[in-house]
KEDO-457045 format. One line per 3 residues: number of its first residue (from 1); their letters; for each residue x, y, z of N, C-alpha, C, O, CB. Coordinates in steps of 0.001 Angstrom, whole numbers, plus 500000, padded with zeros to 6 digits. Glycine has a CB too. Layout:
<recs>
NUM> A> X:Y:Z:X:Y:Z:X:Y:Z:X:Y:Z:X:Y:Z ~ ... $
</recs>
This chain:
<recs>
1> XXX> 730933:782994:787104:731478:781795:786492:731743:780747:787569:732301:780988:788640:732770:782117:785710 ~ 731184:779293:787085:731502:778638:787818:732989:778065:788075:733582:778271:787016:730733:777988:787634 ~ 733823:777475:788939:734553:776829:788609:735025:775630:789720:736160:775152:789715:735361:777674:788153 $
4> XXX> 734075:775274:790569:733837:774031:791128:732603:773478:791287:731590:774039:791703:734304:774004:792176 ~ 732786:771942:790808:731681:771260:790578:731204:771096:792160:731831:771339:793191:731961:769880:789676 ~ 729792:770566:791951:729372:770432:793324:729008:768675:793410:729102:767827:792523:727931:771576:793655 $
7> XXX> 728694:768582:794425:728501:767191:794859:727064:766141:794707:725964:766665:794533:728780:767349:796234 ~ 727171:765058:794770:725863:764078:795557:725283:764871:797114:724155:765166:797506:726686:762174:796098 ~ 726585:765015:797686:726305:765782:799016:725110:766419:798818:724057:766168:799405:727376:766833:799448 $
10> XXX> 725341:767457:797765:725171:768856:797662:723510:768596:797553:722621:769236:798114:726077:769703:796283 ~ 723407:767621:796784:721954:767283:795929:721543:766474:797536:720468:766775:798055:722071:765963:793971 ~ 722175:765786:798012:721373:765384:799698:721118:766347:800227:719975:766344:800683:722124:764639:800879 $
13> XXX> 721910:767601:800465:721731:768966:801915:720511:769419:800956:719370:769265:801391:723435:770627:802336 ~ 720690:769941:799740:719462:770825:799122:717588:770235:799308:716536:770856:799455:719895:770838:797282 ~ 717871:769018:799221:717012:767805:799432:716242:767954:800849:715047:767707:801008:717960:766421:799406 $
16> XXX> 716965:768315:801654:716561:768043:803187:716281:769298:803240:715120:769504:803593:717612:767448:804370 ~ 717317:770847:802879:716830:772176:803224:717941:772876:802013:719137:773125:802170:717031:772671:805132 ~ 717114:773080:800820:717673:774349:800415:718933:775366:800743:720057:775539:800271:716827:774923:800607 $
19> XXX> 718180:775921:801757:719322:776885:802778:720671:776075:802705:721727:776650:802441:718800:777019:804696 ~ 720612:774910:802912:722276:774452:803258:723300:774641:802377:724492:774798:802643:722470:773029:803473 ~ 722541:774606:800867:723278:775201:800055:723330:776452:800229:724559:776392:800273:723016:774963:798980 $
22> XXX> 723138:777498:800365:722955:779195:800179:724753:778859:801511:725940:779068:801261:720598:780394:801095 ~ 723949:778192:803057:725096:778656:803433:725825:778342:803848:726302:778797:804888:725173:779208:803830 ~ 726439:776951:802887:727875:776541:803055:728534:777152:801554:729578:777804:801560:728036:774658:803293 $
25> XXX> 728011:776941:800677:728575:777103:798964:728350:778468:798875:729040:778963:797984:727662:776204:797569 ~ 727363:779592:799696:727784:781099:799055:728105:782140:800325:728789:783105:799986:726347:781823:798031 ~ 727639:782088:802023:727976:782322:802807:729418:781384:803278:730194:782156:803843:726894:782395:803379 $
28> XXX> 729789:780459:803232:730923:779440:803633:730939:779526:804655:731854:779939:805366:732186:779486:803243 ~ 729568:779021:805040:729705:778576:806750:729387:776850:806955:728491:776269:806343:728290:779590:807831 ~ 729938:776456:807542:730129:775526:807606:729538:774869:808954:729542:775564:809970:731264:775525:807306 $
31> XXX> 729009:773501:809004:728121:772948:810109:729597:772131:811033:730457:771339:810649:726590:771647:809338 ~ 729448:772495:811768:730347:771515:813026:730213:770396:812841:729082:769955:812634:730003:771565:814504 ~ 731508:769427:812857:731734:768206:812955:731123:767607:814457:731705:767760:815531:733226:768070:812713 $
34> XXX> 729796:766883:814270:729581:766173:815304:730073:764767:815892:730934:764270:815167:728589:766160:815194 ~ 729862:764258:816634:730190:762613:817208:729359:761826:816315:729733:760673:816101:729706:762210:818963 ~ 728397:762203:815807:727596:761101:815228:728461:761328:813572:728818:760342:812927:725533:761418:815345 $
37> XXX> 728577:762037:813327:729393:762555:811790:730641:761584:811775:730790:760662:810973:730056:764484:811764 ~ 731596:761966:812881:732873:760844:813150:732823:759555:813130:733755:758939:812613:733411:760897:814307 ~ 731529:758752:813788:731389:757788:813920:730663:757274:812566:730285:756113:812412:730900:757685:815094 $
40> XXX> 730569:757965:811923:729488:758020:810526:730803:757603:809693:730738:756537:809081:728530:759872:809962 ~ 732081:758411:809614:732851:758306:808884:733779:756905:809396:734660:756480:808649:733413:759629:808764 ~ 733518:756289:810631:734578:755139:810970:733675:754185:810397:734292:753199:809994:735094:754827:812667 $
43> XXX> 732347:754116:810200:731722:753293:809739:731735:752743:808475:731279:751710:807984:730902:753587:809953 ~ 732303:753588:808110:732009:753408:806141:733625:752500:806422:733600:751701:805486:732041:755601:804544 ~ 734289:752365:806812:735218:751813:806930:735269:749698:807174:735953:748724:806861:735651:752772:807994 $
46> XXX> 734210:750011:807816:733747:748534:807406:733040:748178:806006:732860:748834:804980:732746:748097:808442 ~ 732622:746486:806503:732176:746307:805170:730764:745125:805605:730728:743900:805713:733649:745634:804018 ~ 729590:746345:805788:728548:745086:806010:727564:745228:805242:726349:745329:805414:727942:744888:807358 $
49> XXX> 728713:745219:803759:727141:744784:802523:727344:743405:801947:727084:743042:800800:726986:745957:800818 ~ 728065:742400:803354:728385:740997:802648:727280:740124:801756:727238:739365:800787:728793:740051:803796 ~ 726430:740740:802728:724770:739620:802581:724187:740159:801538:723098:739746:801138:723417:739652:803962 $
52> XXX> 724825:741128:800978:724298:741638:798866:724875:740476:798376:724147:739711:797744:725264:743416:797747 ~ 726128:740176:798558:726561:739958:797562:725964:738361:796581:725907:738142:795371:727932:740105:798003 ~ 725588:737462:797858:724877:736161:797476:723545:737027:796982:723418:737019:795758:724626:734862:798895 $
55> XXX> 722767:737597:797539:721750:737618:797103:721294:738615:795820:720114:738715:795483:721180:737735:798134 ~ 722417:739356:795136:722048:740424:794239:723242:739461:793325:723718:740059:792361:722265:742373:794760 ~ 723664:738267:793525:724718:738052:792450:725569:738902:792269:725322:739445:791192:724303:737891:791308 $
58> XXX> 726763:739477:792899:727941:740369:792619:728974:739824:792111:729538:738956:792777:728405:740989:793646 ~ 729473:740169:790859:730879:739545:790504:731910:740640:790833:733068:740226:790776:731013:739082:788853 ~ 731797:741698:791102:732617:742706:791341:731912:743805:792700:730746:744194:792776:732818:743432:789802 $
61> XXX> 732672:744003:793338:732680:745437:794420:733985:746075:793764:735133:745717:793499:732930:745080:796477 ~ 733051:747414:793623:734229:748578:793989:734149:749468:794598:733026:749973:794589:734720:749193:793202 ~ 735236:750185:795466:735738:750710:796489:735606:752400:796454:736314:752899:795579:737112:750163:796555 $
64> XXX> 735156:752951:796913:735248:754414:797148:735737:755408:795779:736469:756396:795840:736339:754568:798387 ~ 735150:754870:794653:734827:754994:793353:734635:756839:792965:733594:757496:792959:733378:753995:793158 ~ 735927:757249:792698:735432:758971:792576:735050:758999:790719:735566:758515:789712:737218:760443:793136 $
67> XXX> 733877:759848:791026:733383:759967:789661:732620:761429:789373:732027:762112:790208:732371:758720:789408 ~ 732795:761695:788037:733151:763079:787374:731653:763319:785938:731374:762550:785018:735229:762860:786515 ~ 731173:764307:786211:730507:764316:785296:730309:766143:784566:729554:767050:784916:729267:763511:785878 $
70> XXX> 731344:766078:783476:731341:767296:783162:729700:767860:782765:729432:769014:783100:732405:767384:782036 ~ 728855:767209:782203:727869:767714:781906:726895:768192:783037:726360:769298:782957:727419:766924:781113 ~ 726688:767410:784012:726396:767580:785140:726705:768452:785973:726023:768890:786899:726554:766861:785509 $
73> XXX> 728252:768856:785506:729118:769488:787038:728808:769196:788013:728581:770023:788896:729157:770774:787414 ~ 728672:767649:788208:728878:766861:789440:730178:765749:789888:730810:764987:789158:727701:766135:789434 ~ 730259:765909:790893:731519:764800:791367:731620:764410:792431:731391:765254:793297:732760:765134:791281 $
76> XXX> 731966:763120:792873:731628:762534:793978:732150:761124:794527:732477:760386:793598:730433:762519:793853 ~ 732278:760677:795533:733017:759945:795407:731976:758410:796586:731656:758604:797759:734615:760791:795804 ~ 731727:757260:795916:730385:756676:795736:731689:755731:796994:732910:755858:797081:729446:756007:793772 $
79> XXX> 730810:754925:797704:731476:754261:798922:731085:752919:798094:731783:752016:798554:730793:754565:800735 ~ 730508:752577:797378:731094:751137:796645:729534:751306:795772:728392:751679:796039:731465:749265:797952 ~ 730451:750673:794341:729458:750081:793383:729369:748379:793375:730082:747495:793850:729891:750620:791889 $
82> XXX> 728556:748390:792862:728265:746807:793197:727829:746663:791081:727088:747162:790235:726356:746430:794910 ~ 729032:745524:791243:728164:745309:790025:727706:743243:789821:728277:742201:790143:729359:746082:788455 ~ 726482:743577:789166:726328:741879:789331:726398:741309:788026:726597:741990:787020:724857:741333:790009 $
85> XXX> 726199:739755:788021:726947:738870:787080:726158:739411:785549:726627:739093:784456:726713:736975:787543 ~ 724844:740308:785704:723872:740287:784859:724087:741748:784574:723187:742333:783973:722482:739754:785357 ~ 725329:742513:784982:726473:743813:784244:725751:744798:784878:726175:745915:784581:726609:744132:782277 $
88> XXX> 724653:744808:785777:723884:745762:786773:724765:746218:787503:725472:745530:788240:722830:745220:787638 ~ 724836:747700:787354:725302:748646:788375:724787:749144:789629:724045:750125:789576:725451:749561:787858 ~ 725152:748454:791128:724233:749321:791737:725135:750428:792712:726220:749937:793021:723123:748373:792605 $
91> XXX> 724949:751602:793174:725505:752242:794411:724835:752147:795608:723683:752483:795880:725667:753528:794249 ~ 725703:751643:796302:725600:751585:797666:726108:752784:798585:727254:753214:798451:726250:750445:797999 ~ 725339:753241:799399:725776:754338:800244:725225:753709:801532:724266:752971:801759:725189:755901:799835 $
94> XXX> 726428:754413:802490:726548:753884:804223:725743:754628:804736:726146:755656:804194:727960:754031:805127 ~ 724819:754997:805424:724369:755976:806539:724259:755667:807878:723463:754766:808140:723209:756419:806304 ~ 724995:756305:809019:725043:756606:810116:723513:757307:810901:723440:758331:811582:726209:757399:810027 $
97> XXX> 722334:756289:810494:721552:757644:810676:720118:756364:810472:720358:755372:809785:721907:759351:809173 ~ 719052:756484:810961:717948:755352:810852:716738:756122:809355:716385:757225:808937:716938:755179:812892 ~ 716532:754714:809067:715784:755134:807722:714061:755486:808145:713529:754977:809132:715912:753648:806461 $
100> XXX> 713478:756262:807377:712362:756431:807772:711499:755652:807709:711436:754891:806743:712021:757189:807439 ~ 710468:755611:808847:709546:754451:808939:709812:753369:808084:708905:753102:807296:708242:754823:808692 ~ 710973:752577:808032:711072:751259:807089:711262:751428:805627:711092:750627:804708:709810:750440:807188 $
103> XXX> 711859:753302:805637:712135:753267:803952:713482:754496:803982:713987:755157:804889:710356:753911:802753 ~ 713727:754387:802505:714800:755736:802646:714676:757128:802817:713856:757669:802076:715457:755865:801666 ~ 715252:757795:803562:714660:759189:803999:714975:759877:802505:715802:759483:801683:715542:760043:805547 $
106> XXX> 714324:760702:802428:714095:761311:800643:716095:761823:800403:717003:761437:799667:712436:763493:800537 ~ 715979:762637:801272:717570:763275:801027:718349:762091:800886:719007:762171:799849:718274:764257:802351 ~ 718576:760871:801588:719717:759923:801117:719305:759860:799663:720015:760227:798728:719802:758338:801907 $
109> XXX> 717908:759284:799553:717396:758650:798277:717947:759643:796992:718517:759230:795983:715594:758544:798339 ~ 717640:760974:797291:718687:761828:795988:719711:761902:796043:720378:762155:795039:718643:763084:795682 ~ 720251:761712:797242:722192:761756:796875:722354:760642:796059:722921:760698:794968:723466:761495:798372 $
112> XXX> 721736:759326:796688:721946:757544:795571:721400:758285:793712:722084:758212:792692:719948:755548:796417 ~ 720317:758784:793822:720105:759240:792698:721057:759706:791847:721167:759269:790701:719391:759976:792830 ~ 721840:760657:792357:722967:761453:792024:724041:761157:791701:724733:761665:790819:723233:762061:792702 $
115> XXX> 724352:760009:792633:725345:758870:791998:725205:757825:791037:726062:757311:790319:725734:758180:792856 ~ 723755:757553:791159:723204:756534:789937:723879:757376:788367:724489:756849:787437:720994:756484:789962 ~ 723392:759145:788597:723537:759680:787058:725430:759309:787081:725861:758376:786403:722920:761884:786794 $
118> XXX> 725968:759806:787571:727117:759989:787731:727980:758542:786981:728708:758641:785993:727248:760293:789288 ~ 727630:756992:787859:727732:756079:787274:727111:755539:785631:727582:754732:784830:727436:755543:788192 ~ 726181:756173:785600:725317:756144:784107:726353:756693:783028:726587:756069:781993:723770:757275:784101 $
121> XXX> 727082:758166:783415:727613:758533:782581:729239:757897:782298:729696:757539:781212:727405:759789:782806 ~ 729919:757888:783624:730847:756754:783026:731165:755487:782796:732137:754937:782278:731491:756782:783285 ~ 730135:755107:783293:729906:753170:782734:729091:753285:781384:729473:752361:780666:728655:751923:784082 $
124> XXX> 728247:753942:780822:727581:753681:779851:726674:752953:780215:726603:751939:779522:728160:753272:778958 ~ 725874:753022:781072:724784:751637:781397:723593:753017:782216:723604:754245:782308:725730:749810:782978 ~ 722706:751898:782652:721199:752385:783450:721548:752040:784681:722068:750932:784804:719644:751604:783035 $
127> XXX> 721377:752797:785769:721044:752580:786944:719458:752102:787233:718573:752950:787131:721421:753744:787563 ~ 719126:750712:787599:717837:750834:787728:717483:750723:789465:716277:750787:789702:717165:749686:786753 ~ 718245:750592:790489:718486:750625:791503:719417:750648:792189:720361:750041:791682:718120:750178:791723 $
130> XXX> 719756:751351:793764:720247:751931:794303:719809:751304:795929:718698:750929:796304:720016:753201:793763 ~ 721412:751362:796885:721037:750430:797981:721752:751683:798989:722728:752388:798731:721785:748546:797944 ~ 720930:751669:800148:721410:752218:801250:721134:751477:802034:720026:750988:802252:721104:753327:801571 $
133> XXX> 722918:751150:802994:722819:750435:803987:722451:751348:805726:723462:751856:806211:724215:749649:803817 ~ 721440:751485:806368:721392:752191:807262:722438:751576:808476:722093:750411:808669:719980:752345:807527 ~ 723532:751922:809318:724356:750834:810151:723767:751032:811134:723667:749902:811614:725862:750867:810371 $
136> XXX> 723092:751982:812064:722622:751722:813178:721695:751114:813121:721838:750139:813859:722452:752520:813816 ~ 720435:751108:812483:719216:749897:812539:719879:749243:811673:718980:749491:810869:717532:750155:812107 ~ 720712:748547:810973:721566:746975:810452:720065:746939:809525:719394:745909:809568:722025:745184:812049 $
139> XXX> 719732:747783:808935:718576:748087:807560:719052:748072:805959:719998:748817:805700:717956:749727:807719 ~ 718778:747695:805427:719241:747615:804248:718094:747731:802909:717321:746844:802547:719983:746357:804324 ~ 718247:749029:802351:716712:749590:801633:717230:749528:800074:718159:750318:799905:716095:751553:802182 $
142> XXX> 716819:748687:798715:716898:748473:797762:716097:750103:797295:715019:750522:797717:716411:747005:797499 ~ 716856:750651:796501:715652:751857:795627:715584:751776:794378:716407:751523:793498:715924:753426:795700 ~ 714292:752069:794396:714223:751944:792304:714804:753106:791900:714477:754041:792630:712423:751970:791338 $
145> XXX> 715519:753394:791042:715830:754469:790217:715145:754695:789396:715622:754172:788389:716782:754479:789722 ~ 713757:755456:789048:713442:755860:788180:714005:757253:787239:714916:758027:787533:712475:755793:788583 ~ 713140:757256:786055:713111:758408:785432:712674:759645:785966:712946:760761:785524:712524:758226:784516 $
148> XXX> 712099:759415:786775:711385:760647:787835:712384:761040:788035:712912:761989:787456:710538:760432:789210 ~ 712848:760365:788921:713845:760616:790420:714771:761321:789516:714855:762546:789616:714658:759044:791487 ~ 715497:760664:788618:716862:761056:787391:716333:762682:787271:717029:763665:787529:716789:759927:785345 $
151> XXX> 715005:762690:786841:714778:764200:786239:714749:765337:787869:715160:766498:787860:712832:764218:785140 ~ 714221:764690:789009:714172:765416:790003:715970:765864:790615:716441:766911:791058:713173:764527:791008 ~ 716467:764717:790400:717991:764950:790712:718840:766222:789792:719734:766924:790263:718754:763422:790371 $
154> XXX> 718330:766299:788448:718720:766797:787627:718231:768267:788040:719015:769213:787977:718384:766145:786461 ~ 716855:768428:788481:716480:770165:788748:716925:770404:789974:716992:771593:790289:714824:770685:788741 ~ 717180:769781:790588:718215:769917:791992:719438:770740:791932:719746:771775:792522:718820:768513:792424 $
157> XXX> 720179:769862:790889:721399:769957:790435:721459:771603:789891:722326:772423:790193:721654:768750:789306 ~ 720118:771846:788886:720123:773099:788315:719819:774263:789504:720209:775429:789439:719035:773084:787123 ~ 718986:773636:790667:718965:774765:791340:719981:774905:792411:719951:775947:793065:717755:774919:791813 $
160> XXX> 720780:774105:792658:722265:774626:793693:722666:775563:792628:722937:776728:792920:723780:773252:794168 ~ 722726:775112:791345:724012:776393:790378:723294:777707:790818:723884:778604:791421:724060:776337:788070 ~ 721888:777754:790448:721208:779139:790464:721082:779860:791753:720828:781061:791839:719856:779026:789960 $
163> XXX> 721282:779027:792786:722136:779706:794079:723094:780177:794147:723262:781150:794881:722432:779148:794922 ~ 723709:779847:793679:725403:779869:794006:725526:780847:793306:726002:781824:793883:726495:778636:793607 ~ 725236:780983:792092:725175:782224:790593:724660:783037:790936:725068:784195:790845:724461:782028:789212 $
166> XXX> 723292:782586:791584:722363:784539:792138:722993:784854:793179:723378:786008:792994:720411:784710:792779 ~ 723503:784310:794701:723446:784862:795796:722825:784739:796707:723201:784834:797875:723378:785608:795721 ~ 721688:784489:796275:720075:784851:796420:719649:783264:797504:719659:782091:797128:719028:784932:794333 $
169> XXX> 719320:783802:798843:718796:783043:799829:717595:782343:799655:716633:783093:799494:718668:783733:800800 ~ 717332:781098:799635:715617:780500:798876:715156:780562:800124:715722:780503:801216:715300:778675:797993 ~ 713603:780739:799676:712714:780732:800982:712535:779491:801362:712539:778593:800520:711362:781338:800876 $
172> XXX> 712353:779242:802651:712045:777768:802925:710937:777834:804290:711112:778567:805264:713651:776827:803305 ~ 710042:777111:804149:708836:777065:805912:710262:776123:806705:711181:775345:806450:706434:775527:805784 ~ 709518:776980:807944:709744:776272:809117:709417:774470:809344:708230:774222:809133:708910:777096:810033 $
175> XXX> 709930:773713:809578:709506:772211:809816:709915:772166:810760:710642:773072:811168:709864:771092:809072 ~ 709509:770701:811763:710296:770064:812624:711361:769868:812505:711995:769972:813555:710024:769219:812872 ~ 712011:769564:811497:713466:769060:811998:714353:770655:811829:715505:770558:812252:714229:767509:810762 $
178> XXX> 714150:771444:811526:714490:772948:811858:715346:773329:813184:716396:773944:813370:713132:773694:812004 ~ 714042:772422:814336:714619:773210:815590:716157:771877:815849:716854:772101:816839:713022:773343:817317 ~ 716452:770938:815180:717925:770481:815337:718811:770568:814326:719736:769761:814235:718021:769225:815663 $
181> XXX> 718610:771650:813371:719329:772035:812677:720269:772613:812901:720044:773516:813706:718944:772416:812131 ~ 721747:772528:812434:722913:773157:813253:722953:774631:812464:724059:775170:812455:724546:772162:813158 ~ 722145:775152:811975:721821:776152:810911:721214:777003:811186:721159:777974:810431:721277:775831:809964 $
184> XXX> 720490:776968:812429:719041:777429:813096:719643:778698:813528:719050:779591:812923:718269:776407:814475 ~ 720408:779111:814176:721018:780114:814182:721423:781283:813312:721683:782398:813762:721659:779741:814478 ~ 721458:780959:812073:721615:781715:811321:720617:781848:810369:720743:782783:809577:722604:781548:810958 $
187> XXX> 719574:781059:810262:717605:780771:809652:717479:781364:810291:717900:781305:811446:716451:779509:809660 ~ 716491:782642:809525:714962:782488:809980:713721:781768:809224:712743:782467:808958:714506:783792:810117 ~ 713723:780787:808969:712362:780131:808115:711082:781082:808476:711012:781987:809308:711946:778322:808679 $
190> XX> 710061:780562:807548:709001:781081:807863:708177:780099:808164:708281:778909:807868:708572:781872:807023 ~ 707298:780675:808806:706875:779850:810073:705238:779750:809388:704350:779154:809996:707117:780813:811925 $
</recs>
């Protein structure tokens, strides 16, 4: 039985590697707080999504927005919605971290996903896009929210539960970004 919901996080780590779910949510091991993580978190503390606001029409920002979705059993807490004069919802998420070749690295792009459903269900509205501000390259990546993405976020969502419920370690290949995984230690991918 379940009885804690899981996160946007959750749907970003699974996104990038599977495993991260198996072993923080059923081993409870946990990745070390790095310098770039700290400085990740002083960042969100500013505010440099000024230059949305003329250009996406914003009549409202809101602030570190926690939101609940029983159907989902998701919850999360969104670093600002943006809504504009034309009742468009968008989420904005901070990253401490450079976007890929001039776009969003897939794992941010499903956590925004994740929050798009999340906002869908308690605003009553469509997410049709989603903004990540990257702060070290000063990048700023508009995403479409499709129906895809909604349904890919959604089997995500179903497969952290079926981790967590089986036990059961998913297989995953070896990649490059493997060997800077703070995880690698306790992986063995297949190679």
């Amino acid at each position: 039985m379940i009885t804690q919901y899981i996160s946007p996080t959750d749907v970003k780590e699974y996104a990038f590697c599977p495993r991260l779910i198996y072993y923080k949510n059923v081993l409870h091991i946990y990745e070390r707080t790095t310098e770039s993580m700290e400085l990740g978190k002083e960042i969100h503390e500013e505010e440099p999504i000024a230059h949305l606001v003329p250009l996406l029409k914003v009549k409202q920002i809101l602030r570190k927005v926690e939101l609940t979705s029983k159907q989902l059993k998701l919850t999360g807490k969104i670093d600002y919605i943006l809504i504009t004069k034309f009742n468009e919802y968008l989420p904005v998420d901070m990253k401490w971290a450079d976007p890929y070749y001039q776009t969003a690295q897939k794992h941010h792009k499903m956590q925004l996903v994740a929050y798009s459903l999340l906002i869908e269900e308690a605003y009553k509205t469509t997410v049709k896009r989603a903004i990540i501000y990257y702060t070290r390259a000063r990048k700023t990546i508009i995403i479409p929210i499709t129906y895809t993405l909604k349904n890919q976020a959604k089997e995500i969502i179903k497969n952290i539960y079926q981790i967590i419920q089986t036990n059961k370690e998913p297989i995953v290949p070896y990649t490059p970004k493997c060997k800077n995984c703070n995880y690698l230690k306790y992986c063995k991918p297949t190679k």
